[in-house]
C-alpha positions as CSV (number, residue, x, y, z in Angstrom):
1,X,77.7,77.7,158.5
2,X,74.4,80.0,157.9
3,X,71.5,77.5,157.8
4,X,69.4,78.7,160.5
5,X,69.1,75.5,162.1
6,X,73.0,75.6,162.8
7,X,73.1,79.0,163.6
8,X,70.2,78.0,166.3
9,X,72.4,75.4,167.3
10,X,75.1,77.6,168.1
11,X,73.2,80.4,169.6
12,X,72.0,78.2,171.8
13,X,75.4,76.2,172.5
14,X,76.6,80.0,173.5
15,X,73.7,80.5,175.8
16,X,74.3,77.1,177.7
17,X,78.0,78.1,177.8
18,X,76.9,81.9,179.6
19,X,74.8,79.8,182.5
20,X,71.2,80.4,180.4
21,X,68.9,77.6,181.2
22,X,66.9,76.1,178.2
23,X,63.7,74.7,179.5
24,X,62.1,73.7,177.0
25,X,64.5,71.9,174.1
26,X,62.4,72.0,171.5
27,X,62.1,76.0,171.6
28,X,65.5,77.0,172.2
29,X,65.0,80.7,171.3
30,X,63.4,80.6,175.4
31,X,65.9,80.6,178.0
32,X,65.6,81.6,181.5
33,X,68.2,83.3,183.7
34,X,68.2,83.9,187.4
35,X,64.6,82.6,187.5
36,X,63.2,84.7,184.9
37,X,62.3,83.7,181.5
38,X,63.5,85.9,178.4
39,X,64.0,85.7,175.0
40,X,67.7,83.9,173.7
41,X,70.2,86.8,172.4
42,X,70.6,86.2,168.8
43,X,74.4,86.1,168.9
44,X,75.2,84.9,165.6
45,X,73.4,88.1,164.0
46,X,74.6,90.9,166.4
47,X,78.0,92.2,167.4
48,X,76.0,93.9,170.3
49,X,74.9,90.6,171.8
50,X,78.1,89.4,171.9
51,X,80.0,92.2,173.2
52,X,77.5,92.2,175.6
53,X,77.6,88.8,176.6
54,X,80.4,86.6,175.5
55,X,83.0,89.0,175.5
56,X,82.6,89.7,179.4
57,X,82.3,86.1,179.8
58,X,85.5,85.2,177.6
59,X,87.3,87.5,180.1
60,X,90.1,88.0,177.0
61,X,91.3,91.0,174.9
62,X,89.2,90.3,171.2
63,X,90.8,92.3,168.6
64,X,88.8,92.8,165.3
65,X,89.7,93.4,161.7
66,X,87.6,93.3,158.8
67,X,88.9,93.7,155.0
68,X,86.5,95.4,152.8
69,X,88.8,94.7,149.8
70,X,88.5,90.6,150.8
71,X,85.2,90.9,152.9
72,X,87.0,88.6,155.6
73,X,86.6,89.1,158.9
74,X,90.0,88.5,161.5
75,X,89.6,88.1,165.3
76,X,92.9,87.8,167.0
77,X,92.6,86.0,170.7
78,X,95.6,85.4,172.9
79,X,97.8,85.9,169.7
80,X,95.8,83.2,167.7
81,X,94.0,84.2,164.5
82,X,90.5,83.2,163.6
83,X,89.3,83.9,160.0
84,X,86.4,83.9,157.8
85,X,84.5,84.7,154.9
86,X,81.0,84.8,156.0
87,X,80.2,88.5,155.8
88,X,78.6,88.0,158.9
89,X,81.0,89.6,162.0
90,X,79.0,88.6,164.6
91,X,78.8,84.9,163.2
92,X,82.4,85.1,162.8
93,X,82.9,86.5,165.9
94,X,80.8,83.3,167.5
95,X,82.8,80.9,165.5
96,X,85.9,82.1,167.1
97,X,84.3,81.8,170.3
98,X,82.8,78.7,169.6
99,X,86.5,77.6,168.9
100,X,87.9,79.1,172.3
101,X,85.6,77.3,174.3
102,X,85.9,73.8,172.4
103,X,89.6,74.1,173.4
104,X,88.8,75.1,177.2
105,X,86.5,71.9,177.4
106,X,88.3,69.0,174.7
């Protein structure tokens, strides 16, 4: 992942998945929440925005590990490990997520 529109996509896959509305599709970067409109959290760039968010929401114990020497980042969920390369924790982070929530719905 990393091209903006995919990150977009999933930013805005994440945002659906908190209870965000998107009203208008074609500017997905809008949502509203509890009848007022806002500006999405960028999730996929900042750990903040998800700690904040989806973390709460996930309602599970996120352990983090990142290896300088391999510049991999490791979350471990319900004793399952999610790994990658990006260089990007928060992206990471909303992969792993991503991931959780495929599995909760499929």
């Amino acid at each position: 992942m990393g091209n903006i529109q995919e990150t977009d996509k999933l930013n805005k896959k994440l945002a659906e998945w908190l209870g965000f509305e998107i009203p208008d599709k074609d500017i997905p970067e809008v949502i509203k929440r509890n009848g007022r409109y806002g500006i999405c959290p960028d999730f996929t760039n900042s750990l903040d925005e998800c700690f904040k968010w989806l973390v709460p929401k996930l309602g599970r114990e996120i352990r983090m590990y990142y290896s300088p020497y391999s510049g991999r980042t490791s979350f471990i969920v319900d004793s399952k490990k999610f790994e990658w390369g990006d260089k990007n924790s928060a992206l990471d982070l909303c992969l792993a997520i991503e991931k959780l929530i495929d599995r909760e719905v499929g």
